[in-house]
C-alpha positions, 0 to 999 in steps of 0.5 A: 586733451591729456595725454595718451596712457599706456597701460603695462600690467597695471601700472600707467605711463605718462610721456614726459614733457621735452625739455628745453637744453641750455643754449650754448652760450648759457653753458657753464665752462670749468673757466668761466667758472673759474675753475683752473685746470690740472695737467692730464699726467698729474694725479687729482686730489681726490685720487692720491688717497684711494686704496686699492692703488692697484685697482684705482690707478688702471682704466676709467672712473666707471659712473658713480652709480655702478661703483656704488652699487659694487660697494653695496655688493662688498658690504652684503658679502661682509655681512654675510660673512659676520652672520655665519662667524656670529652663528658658528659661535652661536651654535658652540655657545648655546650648547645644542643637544648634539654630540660635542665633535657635531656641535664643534663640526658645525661651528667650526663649518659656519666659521669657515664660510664665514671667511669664505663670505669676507674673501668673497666680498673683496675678491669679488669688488676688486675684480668687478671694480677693474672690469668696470674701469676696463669696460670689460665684461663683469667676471664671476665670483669664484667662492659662491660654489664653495659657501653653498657647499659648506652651508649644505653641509651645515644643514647635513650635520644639523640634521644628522646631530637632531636625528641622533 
């Protein structure tokens, strides 16, 4: 008799088979392996060459997972931030049919939240990375506001400069 399926909009669940856990003589220990242990105060290896100190030296390594998903999010940040420096030169080097201190508003605007972006990505990662090594709740980006307001304003002048 197969299993029992459950259907959740769609998609079909089948219960995994238990798992048989290692018997505790089978457990692999860090000396039987013949692994040496370091002393707690002394610094590991791989910790002596991690930048920021400031954020490495504080709290617990938080699951890899998550720290790898807040470098995801820093990256994503920087990319957004190349996407608006490459399209404020762009816009002055293609020479839109707008008035030059438009064109030169508008560029100088996609420039300015292209910074604005690449603050976000590391002021963002460092103070994620230190909550999750705290356990502390995950705090807000503070330059989400800004951005969007400067890219409003991007659109504005844009519309203005195709209006004249």
């Amino acid at each position: 008799m197969s299993p029992p399926r459950h259907d959740r909009g769609g998609l079909t669940r089948v219960p995994q088979r238990p798992v048989a856990l290692p018997r505790e003589d089978d457990r692999c220990t860090p000396a039987s392996a013949g692994v040496v242990e370091e002393e707690d105060d002394a610094p590991m290896a791989e910790d002596r060459g991690r930048f920021p100190r400031s954020v490495f030296e504080e709290g617990e390594d938080p699951d890899p997972r998550f720290s790898l998903a807040n470098e995801r999010t820093f990256l994503a940040w920087i990319r957004t931030g190349l996407a608006f420096v490459a399209a404020g030169l762009a816009v002055e080097a293609l020479q839109l049919p707008v008035t030059e201190w438009l064109r030169v508003t508008i560029s100088v605007l996609l420039v300015l939240a292209g910074i604005a972006a690449t603050a976000q990505a590391w002021l963002s990662w460092v103070r994620t990375e230190r909550a999750m090594r705290h356990l502390a709740p995950l705090p807000s980006s503070g330059l989400k506001l800004p951005i969007a307001v400067l890219l409003g304003l991007v659109a504005l002048a844009v519309v203005v400069g195709l209006l004249l």
